[in-house]
C-alpha positions in Angstrom: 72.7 -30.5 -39.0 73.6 -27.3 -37.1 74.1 -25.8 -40.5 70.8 -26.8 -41.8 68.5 -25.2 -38.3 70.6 -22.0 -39.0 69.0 -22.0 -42.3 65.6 -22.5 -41.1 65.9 -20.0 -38.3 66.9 -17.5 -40.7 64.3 -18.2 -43.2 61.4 -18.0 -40.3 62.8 -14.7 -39.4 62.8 -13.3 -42.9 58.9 -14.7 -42.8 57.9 -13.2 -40.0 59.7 -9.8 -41.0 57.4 -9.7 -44.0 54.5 -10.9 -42.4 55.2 -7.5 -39.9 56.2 -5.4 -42.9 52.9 -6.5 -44.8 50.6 -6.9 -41.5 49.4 -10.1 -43.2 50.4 -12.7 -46.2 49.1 -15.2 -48.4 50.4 -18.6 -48.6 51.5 -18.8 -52.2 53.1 -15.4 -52.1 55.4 -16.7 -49.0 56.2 -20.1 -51.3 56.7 -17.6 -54.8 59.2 -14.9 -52.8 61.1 -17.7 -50.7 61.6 -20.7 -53.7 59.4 -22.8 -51.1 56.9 -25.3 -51.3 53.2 -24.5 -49.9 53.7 -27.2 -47.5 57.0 -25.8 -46.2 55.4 -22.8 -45.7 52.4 -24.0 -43.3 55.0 -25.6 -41.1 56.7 -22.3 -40.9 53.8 -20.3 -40.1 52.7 -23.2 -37.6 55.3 -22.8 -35.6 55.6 -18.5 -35.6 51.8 -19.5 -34.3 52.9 -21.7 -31.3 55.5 -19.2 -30.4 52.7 -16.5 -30.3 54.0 -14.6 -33.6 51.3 -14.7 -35.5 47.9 -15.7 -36.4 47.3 -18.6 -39.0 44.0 -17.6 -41.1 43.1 -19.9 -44.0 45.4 -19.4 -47.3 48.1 -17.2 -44.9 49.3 -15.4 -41.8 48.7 -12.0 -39.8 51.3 -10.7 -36.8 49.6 -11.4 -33.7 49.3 -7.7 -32.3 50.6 -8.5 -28.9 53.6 -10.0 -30.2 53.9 -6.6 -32.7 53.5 -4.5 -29.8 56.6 -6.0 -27.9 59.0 -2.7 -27.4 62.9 -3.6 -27.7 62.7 -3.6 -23.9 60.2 -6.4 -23.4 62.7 -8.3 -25.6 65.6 -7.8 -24.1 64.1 -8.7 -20.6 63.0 -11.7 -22.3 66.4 -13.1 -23.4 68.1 -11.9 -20.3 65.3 -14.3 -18.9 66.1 -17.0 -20.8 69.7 -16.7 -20.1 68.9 -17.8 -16.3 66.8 -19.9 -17.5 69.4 -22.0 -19.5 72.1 -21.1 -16.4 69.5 -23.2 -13.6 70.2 -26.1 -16.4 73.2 -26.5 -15.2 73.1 -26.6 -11.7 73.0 -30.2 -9.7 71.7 -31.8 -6.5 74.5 -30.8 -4.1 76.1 -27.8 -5.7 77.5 -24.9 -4.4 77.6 -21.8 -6.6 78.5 -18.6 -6.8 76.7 -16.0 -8.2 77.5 -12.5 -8.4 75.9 -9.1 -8.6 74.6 -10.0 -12.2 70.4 -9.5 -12.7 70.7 -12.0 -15.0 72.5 -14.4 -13.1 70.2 -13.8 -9.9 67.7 -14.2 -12.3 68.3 -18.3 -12.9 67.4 -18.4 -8.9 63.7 -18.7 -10.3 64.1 -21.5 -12.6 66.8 -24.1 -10.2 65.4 -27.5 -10.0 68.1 -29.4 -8.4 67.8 -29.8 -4.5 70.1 -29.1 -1.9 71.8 -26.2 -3.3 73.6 -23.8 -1.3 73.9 -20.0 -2.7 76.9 -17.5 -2.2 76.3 -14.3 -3.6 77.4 -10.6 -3.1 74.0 -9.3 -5.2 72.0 -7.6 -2.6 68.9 -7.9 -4.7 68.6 -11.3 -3.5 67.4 -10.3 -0.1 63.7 -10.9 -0.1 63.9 -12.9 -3.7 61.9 -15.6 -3.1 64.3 -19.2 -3.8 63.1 -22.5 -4.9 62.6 -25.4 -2.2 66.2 -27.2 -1.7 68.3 -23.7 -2.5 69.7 -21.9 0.6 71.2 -18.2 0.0 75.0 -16.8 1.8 75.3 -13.3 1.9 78.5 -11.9 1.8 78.1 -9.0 3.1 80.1 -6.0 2.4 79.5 -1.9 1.1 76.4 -1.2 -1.4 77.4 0.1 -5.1 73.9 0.2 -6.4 72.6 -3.7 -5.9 76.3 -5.1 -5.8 78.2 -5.8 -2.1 81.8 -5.0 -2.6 84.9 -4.4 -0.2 86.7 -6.3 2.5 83.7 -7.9 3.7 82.9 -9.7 0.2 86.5 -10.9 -0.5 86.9 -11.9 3.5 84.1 -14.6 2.3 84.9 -15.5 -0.4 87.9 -16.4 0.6 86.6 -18.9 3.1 84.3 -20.6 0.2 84.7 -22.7 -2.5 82.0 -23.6 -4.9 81.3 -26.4 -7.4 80.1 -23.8 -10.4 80.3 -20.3 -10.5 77.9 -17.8 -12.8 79.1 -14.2 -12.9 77.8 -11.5 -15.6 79.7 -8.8 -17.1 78.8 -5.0 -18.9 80.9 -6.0 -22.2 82.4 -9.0 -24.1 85.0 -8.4 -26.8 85.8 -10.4 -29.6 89.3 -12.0 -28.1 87.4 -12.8 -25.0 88.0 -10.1 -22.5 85.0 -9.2 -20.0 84.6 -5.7 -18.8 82.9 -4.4 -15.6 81.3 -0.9 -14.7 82.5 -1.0 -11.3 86.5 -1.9 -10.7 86.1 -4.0 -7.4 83.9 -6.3 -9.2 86.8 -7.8 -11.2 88.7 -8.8 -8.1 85.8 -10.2 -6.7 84.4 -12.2 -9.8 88.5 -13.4 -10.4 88.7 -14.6 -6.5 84.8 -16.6 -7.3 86.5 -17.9 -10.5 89.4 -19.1 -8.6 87.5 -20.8 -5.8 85.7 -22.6 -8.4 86.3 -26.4 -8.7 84.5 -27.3 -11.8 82.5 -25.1 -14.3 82.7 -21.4 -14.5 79.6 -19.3 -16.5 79.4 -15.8 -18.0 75.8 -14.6 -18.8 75.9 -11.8 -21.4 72.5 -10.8 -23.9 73.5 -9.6 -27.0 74.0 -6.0 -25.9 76.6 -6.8 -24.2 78.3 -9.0 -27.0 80.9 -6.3 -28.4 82.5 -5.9 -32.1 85.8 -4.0 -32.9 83.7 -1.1 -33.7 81.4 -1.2 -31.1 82.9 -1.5 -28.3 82.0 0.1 -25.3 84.4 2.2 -22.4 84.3 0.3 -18.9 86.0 0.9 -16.0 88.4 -2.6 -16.1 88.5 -5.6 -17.9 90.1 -9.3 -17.5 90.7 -12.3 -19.1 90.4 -15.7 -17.4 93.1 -17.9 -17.2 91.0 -21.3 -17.3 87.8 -22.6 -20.2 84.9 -20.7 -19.8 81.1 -20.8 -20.9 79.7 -17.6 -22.6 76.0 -18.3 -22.1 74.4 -15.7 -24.6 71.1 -15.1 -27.3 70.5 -16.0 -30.6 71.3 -12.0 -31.3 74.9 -11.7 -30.6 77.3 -10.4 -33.6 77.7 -13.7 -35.4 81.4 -12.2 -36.3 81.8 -11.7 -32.2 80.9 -15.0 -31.5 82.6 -17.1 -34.2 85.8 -15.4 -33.0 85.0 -16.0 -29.4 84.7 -19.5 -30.0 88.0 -19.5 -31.6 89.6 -17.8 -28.7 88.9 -21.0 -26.9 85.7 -19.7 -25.1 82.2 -22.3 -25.3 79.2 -20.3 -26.2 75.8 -21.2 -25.7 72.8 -18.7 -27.2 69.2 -19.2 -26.1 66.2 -18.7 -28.5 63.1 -17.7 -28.6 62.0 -21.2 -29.4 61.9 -20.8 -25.8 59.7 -18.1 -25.1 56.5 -19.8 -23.5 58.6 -19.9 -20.3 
């Protein structure tokens, strides 16, 4: 089943790449170039349509232009998006969580549901974020590296917490399921949030950040956790990265645009 939506996926994708390449397609040359049926093909192009793709014409397809004018940016922000959109899935009535100085993990602040949920974060972006009804926010305090509190201060609190979930993002992944940080302290203090964890621990990484052999970036540190993780990432991520992430023993998860009226 899995097998057979990967299929699909990919097929819509090669559609709508021709449909951009072409600016607009006929029906029947979609069915000839693909080995499809006509009917096959509607139901593709129907759902590009809903997803705000393209426009559906009689006998074929155009690109919808505001959909063709989305820069590489505008998708990225999207996915990362999506990302904490999937993340606020997973939180429950009652849950302490940590969060930590992740945008993308901050991010699933606008989409938590569940009531009664107490915050601890050391992202000072969160000051003045506006949270859901039922979410209450902990500061830990500490020094300002950009957005992210680190220092005494942070790991003083943490210390004296313990949370239910934690969701923490990173700057790299690698293949054998090592996470990398741009700023050193930040692996002490996302190992010490791990650690005070009680039940399910979250990485949020797009696709930039998902790393092959060749690719991979400099940081400053990296780590390995000592306990099962889920890699929350998009439908972009090196497949190769992923399959051997998986095999490593980590659980990922990749969002879709299917989601993007959000």
């Amino acid at each position: 089943m899995k097998r057979d939506r990967i299929i699909v996926e990919r097929r819509r994708t090669e559609i709508l790449q021709k449909i951009r390449e072409q600016e607009s397609v006929k029906v029947e040359d979609l069915a000839e170039e693909f080995g499809l049926s006509a009917m096959t093909v509607r139901r593709d192009l129907q759902y590009l349509e809903d997803r705000g793709m393209v426009i559906r014409f009689y006998g074929g397809a155009m690109v919808n232009p505001a959909y063709q004018c989305m820069t590489p940016e505008d998708e990225l922000r999207l996915y990362r998006r999506l990302l904490g959109r999937y993340a606020a899935t997973k939180v429950c009535d009652g849950d302490t969580i940590f969060i930590n100085g992740s945008q993308s993990a901050l991010g699933m602040l606008d989409y938590i549901t569940a009531q009664n949920v107490r915050v601890v974060t050391n992202n000072g972006k969160v000051v003045g974020k506006n949270c859901p009804n039922g979410v209450t926010v902990t500061v830990t305090g500490g020094e300002l590296r950009e957005h992210v509190m680190v220092g005494e201060n942070v790991m003083r609190c943490l210390l004296n917490e313990t949370a239910d979930k934690t969701f923490v993002g990173c700057a790299g992944v690698s293949p054998i399921g090592e996470f990398s940080y741009e700023i050193p302290m930040e692996i002490g203090i996302n190992e010490t949030m791990i650690a005070r964890t009680t039940k399910d621990v979250y990485i949020l990484a797009d696709h930039t950040k998902i790393l092959d052999l060749e690719k991979q970036r400099p940081h400053y540190g990296s780590c390995s956790y000592d306990r099962r993780v889920t890699l929350i990432t998009d439908e972009k991520a090196d497949a190769k990265t992923v399959k051997s992430l998986r095999e490593s023993g980590v659980e990922v998860f990749q969002v879709g645009l299917d989601d993007i009226n959000i």
